[in-house]
N, C-alpha and C positions, 0 to 999 in steps of 0.2 A: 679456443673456446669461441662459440660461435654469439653473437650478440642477438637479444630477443629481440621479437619484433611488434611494433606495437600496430594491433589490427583492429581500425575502428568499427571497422564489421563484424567483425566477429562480437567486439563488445557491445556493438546495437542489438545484435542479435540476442545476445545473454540477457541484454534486459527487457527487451519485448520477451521473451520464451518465461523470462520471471514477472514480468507483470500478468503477462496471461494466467501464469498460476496462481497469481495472487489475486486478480480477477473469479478466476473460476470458485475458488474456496468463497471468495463471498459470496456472491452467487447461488451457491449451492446453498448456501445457510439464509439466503432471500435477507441479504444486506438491501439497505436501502438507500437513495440517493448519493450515487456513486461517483466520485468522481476523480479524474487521475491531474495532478497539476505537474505540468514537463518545467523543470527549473534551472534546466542544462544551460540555459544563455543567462542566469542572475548571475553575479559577480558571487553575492555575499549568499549564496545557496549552501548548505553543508550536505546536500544528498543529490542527483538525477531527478528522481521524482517524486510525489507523495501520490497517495492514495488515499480517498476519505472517504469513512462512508459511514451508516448511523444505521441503527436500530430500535425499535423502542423497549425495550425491556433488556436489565440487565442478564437475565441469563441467555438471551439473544446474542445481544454482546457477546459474553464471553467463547457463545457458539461461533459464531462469525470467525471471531478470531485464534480459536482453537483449530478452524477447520482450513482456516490460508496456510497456518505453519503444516500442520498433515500433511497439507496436498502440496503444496511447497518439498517440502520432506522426502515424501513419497516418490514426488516426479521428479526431483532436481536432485535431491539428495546435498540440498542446501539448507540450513539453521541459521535462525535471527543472530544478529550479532548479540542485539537484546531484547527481550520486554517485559512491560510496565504497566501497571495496572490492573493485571487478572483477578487481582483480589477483587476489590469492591466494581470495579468490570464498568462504569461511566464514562472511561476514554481510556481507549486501551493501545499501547502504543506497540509497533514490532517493526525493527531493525532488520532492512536488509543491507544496509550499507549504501547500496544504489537507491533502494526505494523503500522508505517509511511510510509505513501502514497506519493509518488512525482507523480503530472503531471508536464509533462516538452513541454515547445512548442520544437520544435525543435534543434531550432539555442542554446536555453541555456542550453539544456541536453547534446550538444556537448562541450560547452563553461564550463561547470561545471563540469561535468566527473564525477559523482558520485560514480560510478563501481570504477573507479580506485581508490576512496578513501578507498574503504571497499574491494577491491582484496582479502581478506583471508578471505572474506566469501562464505559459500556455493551457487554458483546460480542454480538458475533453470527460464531455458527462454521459454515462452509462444506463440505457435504459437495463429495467430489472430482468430482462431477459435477451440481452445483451454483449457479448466478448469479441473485444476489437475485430 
């Protein structure tokens, strides 16, 4: 039995090719203030990266984040581990294990401040017509 091998290229690559989609689906739905926090170097991190981004009206929202899993979906033929929030659609959460996804309506991306919780992460902010 041959022993697997463990290839960090290959897993940079799967998560850049999954942020791209994850990127692209916001995008397309004109998500707004985009931005990706790299959390590979916190100790106390439970994911790779985060993704955040806001909209202002709830059925925006729920678009937004309807349309990352599609195209997610579509291209990868990859599914959230989970999400949370689609009902009332204010902050909408989607698992990919590597990279969680926040959609945020407006008023509770301000009221939540998530950037500030993860400050010693690496960001990189997305203009709205934009993919790395």
């Amino acid at each position: 039995m041959k022993a697997s091998s463990h290839n960090p290229t290959q897993e940079e690559d799967a998560l850049l090719k999954l942020e791209q989609l994850i990127l692209e689906g916001i995008l397309e739905k004109k998500g707004e203030e985009i931005v990706s926090l790299d959390l590979r170097k916190l100790t106390d991190a439970m994911t790779s990266k985060m993704i955040i981004c806001e909209a202002s009206s709830r059925p925006k929202v729920k678009a937004i984040a309807e349309n990352v899993q599609i195209n997610v979906k579509k291209k990868s033929g990859e599914y959230p581990m989970k999400t949370e929030g689609m009902q009332n659609a204010e902050w909408v959460l989607i698992d990919y294990f590597d990279i969680i996804v926040h959609v945020f309506h407006r008023e509770q991306r301000h009221f939540y401040q998530l950037e500030e919780l993860w400050s010693d992460a690496e960001f990189t902010h997305y203009e709205d017509d934009h993919i790395l």
